[in-house]
One Martini backbone bead per residue (centre of mass of N, CA, C, O) as a GRO file, in nm:
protein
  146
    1UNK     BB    1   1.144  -4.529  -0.741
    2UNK     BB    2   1.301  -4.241  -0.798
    3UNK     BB    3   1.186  -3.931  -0.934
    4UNK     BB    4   1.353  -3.651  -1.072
    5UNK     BB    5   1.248  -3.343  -1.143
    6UNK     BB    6   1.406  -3.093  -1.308
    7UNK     BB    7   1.434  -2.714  -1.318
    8UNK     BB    8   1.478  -2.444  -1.447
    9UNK     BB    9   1.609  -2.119  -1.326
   10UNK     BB   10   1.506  -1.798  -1.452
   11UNK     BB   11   1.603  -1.489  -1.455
   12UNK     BB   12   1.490  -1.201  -1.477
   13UNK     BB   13   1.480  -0.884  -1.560
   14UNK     BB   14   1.450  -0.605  -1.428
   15UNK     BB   15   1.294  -0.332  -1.385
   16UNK     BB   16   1.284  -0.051  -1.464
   17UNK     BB   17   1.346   0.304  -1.371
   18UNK     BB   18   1.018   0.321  -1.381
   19UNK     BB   19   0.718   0.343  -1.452
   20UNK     BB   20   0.506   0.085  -1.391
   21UNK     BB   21   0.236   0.245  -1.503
   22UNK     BB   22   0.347   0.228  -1.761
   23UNK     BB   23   0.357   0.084  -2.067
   24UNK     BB   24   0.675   0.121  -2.143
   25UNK     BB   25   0.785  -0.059  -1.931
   26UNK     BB   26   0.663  -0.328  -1.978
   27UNK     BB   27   0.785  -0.338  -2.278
   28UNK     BB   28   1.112  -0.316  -2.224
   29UNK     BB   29   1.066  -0.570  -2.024
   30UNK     BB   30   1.009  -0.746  -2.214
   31UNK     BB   31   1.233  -0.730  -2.404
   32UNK     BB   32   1.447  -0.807  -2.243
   33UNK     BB   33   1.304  -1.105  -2.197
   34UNK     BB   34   1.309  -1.236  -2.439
   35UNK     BB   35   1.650  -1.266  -2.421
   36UNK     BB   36   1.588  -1.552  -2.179
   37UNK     BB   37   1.377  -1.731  -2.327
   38UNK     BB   38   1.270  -2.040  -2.289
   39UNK     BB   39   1.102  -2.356  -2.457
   40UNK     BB   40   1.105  -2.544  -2.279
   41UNK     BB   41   0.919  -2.706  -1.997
   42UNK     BB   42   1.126  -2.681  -1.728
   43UNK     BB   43   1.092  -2.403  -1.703
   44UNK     BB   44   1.173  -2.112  -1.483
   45UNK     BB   45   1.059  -1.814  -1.340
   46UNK     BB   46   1.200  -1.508  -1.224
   47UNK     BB   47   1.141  -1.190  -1.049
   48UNK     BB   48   1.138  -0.920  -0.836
   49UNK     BB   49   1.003  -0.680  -0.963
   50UNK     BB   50   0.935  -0.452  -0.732
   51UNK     BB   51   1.042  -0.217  -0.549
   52UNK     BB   52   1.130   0.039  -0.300
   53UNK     BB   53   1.260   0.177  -0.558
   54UNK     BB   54   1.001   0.200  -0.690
   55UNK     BB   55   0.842   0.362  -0.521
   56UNK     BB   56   1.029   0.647  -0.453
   57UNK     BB   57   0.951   0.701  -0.774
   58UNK     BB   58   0.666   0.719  -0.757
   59UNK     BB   59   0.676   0.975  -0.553
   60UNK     BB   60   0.863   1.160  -0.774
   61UNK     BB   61   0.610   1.177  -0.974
   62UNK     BB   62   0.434   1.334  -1.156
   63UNK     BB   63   0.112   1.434  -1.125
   64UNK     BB   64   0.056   1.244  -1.401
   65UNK     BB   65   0.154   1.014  -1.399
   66UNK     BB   66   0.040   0.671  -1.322
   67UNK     BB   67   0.180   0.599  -1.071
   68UNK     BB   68   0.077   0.842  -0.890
   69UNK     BB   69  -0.195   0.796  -0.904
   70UNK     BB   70  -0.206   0.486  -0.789
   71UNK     BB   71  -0.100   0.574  -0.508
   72UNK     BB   72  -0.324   0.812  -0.442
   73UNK     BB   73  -0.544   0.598  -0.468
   74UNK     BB   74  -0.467   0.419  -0.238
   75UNK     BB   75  -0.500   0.620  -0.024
   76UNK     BB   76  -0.799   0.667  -0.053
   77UNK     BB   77  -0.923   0.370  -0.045
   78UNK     BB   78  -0.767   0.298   0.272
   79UNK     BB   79  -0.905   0.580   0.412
   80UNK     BB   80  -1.138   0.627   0.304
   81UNK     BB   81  -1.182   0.956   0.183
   82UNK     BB   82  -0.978   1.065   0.459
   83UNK     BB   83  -0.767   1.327   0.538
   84UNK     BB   84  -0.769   1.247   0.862
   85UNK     BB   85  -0.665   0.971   0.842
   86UNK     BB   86  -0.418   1.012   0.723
   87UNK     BB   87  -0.276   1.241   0.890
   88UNK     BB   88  -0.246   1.096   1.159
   89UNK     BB   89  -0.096   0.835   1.032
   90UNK     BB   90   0.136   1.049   0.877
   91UNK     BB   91   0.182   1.312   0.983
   92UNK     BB   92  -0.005   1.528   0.872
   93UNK     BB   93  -0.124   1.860   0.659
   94UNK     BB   94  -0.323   1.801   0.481
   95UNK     BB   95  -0.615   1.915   0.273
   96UNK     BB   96  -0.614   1.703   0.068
   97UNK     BB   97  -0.530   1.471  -0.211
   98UNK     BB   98  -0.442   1.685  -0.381
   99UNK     BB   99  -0.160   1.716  -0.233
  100UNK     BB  100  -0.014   1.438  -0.300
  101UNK     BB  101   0.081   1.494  -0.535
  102UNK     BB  102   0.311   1.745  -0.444
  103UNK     BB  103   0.429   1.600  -0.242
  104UNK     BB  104   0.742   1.582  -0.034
  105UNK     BB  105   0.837   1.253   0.014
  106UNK     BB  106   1.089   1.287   0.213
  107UNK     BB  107   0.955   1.378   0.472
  108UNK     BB  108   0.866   1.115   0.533
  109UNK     BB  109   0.777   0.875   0.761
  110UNK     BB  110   0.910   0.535   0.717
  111UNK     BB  111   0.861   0.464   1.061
  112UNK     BB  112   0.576   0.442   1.036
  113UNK     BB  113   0.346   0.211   1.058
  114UNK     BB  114   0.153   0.302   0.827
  115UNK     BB  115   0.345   0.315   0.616
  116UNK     BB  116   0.475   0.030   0.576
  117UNK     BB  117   0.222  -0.108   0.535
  118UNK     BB  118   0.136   0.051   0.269
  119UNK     BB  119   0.391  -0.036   0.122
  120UNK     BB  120   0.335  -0.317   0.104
  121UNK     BB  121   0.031  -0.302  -0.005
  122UNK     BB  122   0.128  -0.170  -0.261
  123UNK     BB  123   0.349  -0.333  -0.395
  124UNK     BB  124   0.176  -0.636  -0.386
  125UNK     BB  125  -0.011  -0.500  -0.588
  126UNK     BB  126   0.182  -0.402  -0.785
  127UNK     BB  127   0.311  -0.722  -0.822
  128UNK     BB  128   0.045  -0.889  -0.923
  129UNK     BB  129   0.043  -0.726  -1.177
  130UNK     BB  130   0.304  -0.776  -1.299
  131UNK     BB  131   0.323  -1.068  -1.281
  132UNK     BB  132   0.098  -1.118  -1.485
  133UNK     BB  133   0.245  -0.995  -1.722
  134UNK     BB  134   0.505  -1.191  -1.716
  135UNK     BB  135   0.347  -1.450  -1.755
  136UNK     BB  136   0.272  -1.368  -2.018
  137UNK     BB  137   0.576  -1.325  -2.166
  138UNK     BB  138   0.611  -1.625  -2.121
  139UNK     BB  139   0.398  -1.836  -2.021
  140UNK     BB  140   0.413  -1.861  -1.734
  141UNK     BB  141   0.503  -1.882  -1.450
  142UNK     BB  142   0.619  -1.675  -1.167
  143UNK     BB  143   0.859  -1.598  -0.916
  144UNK     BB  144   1.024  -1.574  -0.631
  145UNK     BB  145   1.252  -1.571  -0.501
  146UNK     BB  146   1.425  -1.771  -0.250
   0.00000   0.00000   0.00000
């Protein structure tokens, strides 16, 4: 005898084009999403996360934002805290990771290999956080959508 066990499957709403690291984006999202939220057994939660267009969103703010602090971060753990490492990568000309708040990064070439690289990487782990959130706000599992 086959039992086919379904799961629902409900998608949680996008996170806000805010900034994710700042702890009222993920209030809001909470929000919005406990109005989705279902108390069956079976059921699953998908979610987007971040996308590249939230990476886009945390390079243009400001420099004390947290999310722009997260990005500088991650730069320099990245290249071990060398700025001639990363402008190599990025074909840059800062003087310090300290340029890299104020930095306008419309100039980027985001076809640079070490640039895509670590969009995913930065992503990735910002994705990781958020993730570990929804999941207390629902209190399952959530997933990638397939």
């Amino acid at each position: 005898m086959l039992l086919i066990v379904a799961a629902l499957v409900i998608a949680l709403p996008p996170l806000p084009a805010e900034d994710p690291y700042d702890g009222a984006a993920m209030r809001n999202w909470a929000k919005a999403a406990r109005a989705v939220l279902r108390n069956e057994a079976k059921v699953e939660y998908t979610w987007t996360g971040a996308t590249a267009g939230h990476l886009e969103l945390i390079r243009r703010l400001p420099d004390e934002a947290p999310g722009k602090q997260q990005y500088v971060e991650f730069l320099k753990e990245t290249y071990g805290y060398n700025i001639e490492r990363l402008n190599d990568a990025y074909g840059l000309q800062a003087s310090s990771f300290t340029d890299l708040y104020s930095f306008d990064y419309r100039a980027l070439d985001r076809a640079r290999e070490a640039v895509r690289r670590d969009d995913a990487a930065f992503l990735r782990g910002l994705n990781e956080v958020l993730f570990a959130e929804a999941a207390k706000v629902t209190g399952r599992p959530v997933r990638f959508p397939d």
